[in-house]
N, C-alpha and C positions, 0 to 999 in steps of 0.2 A: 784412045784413052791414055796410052803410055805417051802420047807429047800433052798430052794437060796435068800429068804428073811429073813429067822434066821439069817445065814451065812452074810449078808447084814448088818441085824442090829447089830447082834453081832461083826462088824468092827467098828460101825459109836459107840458104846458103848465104845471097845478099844479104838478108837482114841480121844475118846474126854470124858476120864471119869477118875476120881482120884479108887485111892485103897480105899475101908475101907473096915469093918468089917461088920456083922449082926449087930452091936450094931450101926450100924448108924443112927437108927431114933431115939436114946436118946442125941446123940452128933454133932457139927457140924464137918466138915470136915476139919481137919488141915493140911491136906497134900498138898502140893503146886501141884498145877493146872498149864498146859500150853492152855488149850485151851480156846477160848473166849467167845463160848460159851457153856453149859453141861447141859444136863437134864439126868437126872437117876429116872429111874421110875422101882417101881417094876411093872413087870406084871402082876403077882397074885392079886391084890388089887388096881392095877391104883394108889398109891399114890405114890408123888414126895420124891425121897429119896435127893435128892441134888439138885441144881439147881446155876447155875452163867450164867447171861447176858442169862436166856434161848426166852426171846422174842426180844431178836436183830437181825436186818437181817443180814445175811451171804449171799455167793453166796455157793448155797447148790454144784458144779460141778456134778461129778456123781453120786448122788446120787438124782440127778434128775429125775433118772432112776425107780424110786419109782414110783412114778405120770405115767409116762409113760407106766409100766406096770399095775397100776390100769387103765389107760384108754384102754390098750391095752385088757387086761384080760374081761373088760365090752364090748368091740368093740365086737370083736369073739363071738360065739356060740362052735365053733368044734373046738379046737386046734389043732387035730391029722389029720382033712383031710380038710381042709382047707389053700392051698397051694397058695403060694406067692413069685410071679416072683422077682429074685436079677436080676435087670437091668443096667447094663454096665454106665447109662448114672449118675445114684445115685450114686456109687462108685467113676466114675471118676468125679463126683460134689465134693465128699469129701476130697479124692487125691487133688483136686486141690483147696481147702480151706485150706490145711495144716492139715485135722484132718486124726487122727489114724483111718486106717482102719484095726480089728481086724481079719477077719476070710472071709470074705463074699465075698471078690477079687475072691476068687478058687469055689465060683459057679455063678459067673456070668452066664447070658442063663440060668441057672436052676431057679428049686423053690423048695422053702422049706417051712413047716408046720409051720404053728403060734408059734406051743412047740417049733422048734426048734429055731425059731428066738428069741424068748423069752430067752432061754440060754443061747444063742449067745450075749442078751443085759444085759442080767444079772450076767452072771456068767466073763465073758472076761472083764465085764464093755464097751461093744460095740456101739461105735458112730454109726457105719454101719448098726447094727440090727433096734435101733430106728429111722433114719431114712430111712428105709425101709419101716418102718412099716408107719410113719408121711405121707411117700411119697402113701402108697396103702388107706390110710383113706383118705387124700385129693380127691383122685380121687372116693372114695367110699360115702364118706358124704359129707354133704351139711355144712359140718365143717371142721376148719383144727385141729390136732393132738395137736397145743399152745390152741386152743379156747377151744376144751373139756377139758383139764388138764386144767386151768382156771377157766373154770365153775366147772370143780370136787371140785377144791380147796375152792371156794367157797362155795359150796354144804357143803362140810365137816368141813366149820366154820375155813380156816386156814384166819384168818387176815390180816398175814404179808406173804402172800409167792404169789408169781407173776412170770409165766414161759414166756420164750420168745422163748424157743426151748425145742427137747424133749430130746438133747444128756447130756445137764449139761454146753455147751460151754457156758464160761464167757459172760457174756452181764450186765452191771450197771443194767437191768431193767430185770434181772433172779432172786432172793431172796427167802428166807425163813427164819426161826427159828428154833433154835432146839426143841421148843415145836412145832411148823406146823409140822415139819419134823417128831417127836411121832405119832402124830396125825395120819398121814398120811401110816406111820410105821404099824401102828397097823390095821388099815383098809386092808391093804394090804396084812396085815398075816391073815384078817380072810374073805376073797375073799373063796369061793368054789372051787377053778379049784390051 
């Protein structure tokens, strides 16, 4: 799971990060920027190599998928045998909200392992997988899947970032920052499983 969140962050790095060189912690960054908000942190040392508008909220979309699998990764005990019914009636909840269903149509009736759903959410980028998994906590805990990411967020000192679902779909009251969104990054690479 920790190379599907490389992979992860090493996107959200591309898409929202200028070029420079090793010598950038002597100079600022003259390269024109398109994105509005950017945090470049080295990992080796946690310090901020760059940074513009990095505590403004955005609407994080899929990359909401972060949160969802730290909550999902603390849920679980067994990923491997630990099996989880794809129910006809989630599916055809999403189909008929207009959202992407990535994979999960061709096992309805079945179940599949925690690992797999997690690939399924992470790697496809899968509405289907997360709420799969939102719809087996609800029935499982005495919480729903927005209230533990929430309280996660909380937990881990993010400020500015507020979920309203676990897929990334738009909502004005979804948020984050690109420093929450590190924050959160970086927890998630250093999860055990």
């Amino acid at each position: 799971m920790k190379k599907v969140l490389s992979i992860v962050i090493s996107l959200v790095l591309l898409l929202s990060t200028c070029t420079i060189g090793a010598q950038a912690l002597s100079f600022d960054c003259d390269v024109q920027t398109y994105s509005d908000s950017i945090l470049m942190v080295n990992l080796d040392s946690d310090m901020v190599v760059f940074e513009k508008d990095a505590d403004a909220k955005r609407y994080p979309a899929s990359l909401t998928k972060i949160m969802t699998f730290i909550v999902v990764s603390e849920f679980f005990d067994d990923y491997e045998n630990t099996r989880i019914d794809i129910k006809n009636s989630t599916i055809a909840n999403l189909e008929g909200n207009g959202i992407v269903v990535n994979s999960l149509d061709r096992h309805v009736g079945k179940s599949l392992t925690v690992l797999d759903l997690m690939y399924a959410m992470m790697v496809p980028v899968g509405h289907d997988a997360a709420t799969v998994f939102a719809d087996y906590i609800k029935q499982n805990s005495d919480k729903t899947i927005v209230e533990l990411m929430n309280a996660k967020a909380q937990k881990l000192g993010l400020k500015n970032t507020h979920f309203s679902n676990p897929t990334g779909v738009h909502s004005p009251d979804h948020y984050t920052t690109a420093r929450d969104l590190y924050i959160m990054t970086k927890y998630a690479m250093g999860l055990p499983h």
